[in-house]
C-alpha positions in Angstrom: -15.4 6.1 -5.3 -18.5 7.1 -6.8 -16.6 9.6 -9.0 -14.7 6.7 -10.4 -17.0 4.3 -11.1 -19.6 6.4 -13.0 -16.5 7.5 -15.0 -16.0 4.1 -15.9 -19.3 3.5 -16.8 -19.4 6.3 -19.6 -16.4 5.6 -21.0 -18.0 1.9 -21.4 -21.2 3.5 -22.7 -18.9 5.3 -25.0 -16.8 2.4 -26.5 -20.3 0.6 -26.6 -22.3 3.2 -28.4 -19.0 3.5 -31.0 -18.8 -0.8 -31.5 -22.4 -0.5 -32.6 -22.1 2.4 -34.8 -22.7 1.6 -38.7 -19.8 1.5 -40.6 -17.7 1.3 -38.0 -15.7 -1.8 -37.3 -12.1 -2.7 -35.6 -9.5 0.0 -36.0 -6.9 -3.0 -36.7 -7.7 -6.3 -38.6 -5.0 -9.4 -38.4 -4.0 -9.8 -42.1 -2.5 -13.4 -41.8 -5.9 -15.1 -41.5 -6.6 -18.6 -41.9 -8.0 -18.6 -45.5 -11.1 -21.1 -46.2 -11.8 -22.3 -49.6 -14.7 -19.7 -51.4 -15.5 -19.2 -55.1 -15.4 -15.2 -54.3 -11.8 -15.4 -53.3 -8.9 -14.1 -56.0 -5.5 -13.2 -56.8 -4.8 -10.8 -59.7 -1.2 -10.7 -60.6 0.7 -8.4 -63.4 4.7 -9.2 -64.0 6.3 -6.7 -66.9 10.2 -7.9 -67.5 11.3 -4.6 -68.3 15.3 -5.9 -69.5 13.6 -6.3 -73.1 12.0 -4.5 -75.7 9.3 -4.8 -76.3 8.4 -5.1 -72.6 7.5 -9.3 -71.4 4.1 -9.0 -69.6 2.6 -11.8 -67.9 -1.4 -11.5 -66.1 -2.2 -14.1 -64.0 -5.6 -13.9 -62.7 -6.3 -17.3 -60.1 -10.0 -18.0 -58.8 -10.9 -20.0 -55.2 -13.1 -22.5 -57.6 -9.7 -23.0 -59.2 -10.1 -21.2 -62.7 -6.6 -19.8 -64.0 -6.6 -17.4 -67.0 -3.0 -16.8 -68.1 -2.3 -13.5 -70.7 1.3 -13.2 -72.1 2.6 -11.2 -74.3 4.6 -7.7 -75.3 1.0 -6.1 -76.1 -0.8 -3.7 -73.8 -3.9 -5.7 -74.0 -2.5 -8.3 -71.3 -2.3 -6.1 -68.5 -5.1 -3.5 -70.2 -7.9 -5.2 -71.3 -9.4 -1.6 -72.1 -6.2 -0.9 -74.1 -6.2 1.9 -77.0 -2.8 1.4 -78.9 -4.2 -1.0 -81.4 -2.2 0.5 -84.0 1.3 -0.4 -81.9 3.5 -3.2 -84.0 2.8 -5.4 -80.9 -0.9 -5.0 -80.4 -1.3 -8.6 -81.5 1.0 -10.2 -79.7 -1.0 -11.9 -76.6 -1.4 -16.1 -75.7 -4.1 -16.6 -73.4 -4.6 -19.8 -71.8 -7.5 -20.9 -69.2 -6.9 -23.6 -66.9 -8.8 -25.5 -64.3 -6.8 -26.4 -61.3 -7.7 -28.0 -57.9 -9.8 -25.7 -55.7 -7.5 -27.0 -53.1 -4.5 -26.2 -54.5 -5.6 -22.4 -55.2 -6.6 -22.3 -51.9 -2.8 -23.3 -50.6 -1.4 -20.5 -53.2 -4.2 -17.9 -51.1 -2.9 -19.1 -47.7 1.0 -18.9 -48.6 1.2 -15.5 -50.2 -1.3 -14.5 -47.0 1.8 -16.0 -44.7 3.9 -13.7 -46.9 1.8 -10.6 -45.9 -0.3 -10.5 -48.9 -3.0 -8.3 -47.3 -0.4 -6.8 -44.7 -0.5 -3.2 -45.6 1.6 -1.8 -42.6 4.4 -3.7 -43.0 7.4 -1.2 -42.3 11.0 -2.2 -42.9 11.4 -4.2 -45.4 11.6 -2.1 -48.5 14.5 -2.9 -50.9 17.1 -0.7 -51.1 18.2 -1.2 -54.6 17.2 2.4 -57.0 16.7 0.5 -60.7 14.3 -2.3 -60.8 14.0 -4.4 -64.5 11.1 -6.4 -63.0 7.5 -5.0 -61.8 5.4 -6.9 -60.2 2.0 -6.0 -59.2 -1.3 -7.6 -57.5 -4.8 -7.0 -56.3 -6.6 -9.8 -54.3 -9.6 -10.6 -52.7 -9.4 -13.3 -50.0 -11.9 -14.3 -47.3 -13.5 -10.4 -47.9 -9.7 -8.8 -47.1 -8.4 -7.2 -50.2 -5.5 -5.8 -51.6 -5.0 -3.5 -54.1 -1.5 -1.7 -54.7 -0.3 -0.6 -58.2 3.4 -0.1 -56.9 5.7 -2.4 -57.7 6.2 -5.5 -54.7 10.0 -5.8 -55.5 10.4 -2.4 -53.9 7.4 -2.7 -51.6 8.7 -6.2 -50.1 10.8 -8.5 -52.0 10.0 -11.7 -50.8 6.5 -11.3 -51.0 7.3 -10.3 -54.5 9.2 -13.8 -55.1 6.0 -15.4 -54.1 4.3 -13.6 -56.5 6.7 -14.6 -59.3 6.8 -18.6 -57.9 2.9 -18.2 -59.0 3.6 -17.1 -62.1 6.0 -19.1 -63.0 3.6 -22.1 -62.1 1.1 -20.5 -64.7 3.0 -19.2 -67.3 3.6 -22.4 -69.2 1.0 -24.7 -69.2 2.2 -27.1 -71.6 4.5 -28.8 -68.9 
């Protein structure tokens, strides 16, 4: 009896001692959070329409205090702002348009693509199983101090994630209506 219960109470001094450690935290974090409205949250988005030439890219970059900065183009600088081909024919060719949309609104284009798995990064299963893809779509985010940073393409990684992606650029990508 004895035996047993001072074996319990170093394997509790144990899991104690490795909770308080720095720099450790939860093995396991749930990534469909609740997110709450922040001026440090964002959502980074890059869509390339690879069916023409030269290439369609589209950057979306949305803030929590509501800022949009929209880059379209066939130049490199939209996805690149570091770009080096400034002597390509299409080096010139980039809109960029900054809007200011409703904090709140931002903040209900954060939640949804969180319910889509935004910041899920073991989700298994639902991979596409098409080989060619004429769309890329890629995003890095920052919400409520979870982020998300993947350069491979989310129509492969998880399609309809990757159609929630594209609904927000869509919304962005012509400001004039």
């Amino acid at each position: 009896m004895r035996r047993k219960l001072l074996n319990t109470l170093v394997a509790a001094a144990a899991a104690a001692a490795l909770a308080t450690t720095p720099g450790c935290g939860p093995f396991w974090t749930n990534p469909y959070i609740i997110v709450t409205e922040s001026q440090l949250n964002w959502v980074h988005i890059h869509y390339y329409n690879l069916n023409r030439k030269p290439i369609r890219r589209v950057s979306v970059y949305l803030t929590g205090m509501g800022y949009v900065e929209v880059k379209k183009g066939t130049s490199e600088l939209v996805s690149n702002d570091f770009a080096k081909g400034h002597k390509n024919d299409t080096w010139e060719s980039i809109k960029t348009y900054r809007i200011e949309v409703d904090p709140a609104h931002v903040n209900d284009i954060f939640q949804n693509l969180v319910n889509y798995g935004l910041l899920d990064r073991e989700k298994t299963g639902r991979r596409s199983k098409k080989e060619k893809f004429d769309r890329v779509i890629a995003v890095k985010a920052n919400i409520c101090n979870n982020t998300y940073s993947e350069q491979e393409n989310i129509f492969e990684i998880d399609p309809d994630l990757a159609e929630q992606l594209l609904d927000v650029v869509r919304e962005f990508d012509d400001p004039t209506r």
